[in-house]
N, C-alpha and C positions, 0 to 999 in steps of 0.2 A: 293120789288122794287130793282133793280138791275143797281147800279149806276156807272160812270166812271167816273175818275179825268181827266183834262185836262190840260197841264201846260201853262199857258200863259207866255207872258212876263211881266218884269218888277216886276215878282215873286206871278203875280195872280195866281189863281187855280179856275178853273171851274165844278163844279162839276153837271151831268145831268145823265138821263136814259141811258142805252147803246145803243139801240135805234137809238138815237138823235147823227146825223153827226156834227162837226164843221168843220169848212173851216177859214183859215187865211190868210192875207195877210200885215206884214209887224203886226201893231199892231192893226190893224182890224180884228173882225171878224165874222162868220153869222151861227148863231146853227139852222139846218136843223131837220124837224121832219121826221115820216115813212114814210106821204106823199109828201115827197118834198117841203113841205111848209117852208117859211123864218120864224121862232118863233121869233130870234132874231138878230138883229146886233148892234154890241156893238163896244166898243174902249175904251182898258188900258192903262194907262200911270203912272208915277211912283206911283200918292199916287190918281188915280181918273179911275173912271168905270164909263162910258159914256153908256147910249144907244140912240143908232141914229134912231133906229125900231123896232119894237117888236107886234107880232100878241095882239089883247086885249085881248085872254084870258090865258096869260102867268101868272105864278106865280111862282116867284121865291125871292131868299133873299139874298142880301150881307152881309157878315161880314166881317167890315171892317180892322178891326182889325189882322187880319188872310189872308187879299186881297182873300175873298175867294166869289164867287159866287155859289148858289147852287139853282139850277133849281128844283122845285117843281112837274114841270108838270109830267105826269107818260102817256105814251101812253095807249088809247084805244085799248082792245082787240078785236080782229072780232071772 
């Protein structure tokens, strides 16, 4: 699995497949899969990670400790 870090603000880190696009605006923002699908949109703030939407079969984990999120899912091969 072949992962990237993402730096958010407010000194999050996101961590997902390379794969997977993010898009931000301002301290929102929406992790894109291969298919253009929305997996997730989310919202950081100094000590909190909000998700506002998120596909059901996401799995991912915070630790909080580290402001660090890290996206479990792994794209399907064709």
């Amino acid at each position: 699995m072949v992962n990237k870090s993402h730096e958010l603000l407010n000194g999050w880190t996101l961590i997902a497949h390379k794969a997977y696009k993010l898009f931000s605006n301002n301290n929102s923002y929406v992790l894109i899969d291969g298919d253009n699908e929305v997996m997730m949109q989310f919202v950081v703030n100094d000590q909190e990670f909000e998700v506002i939407q998120s596909s059901w079969n996401l799995n991912f984990k915070v630790i909080s400790a580290f402001k660090t999120i890290k996206v479990l899912n792994v794209p399907e091969e064709e």
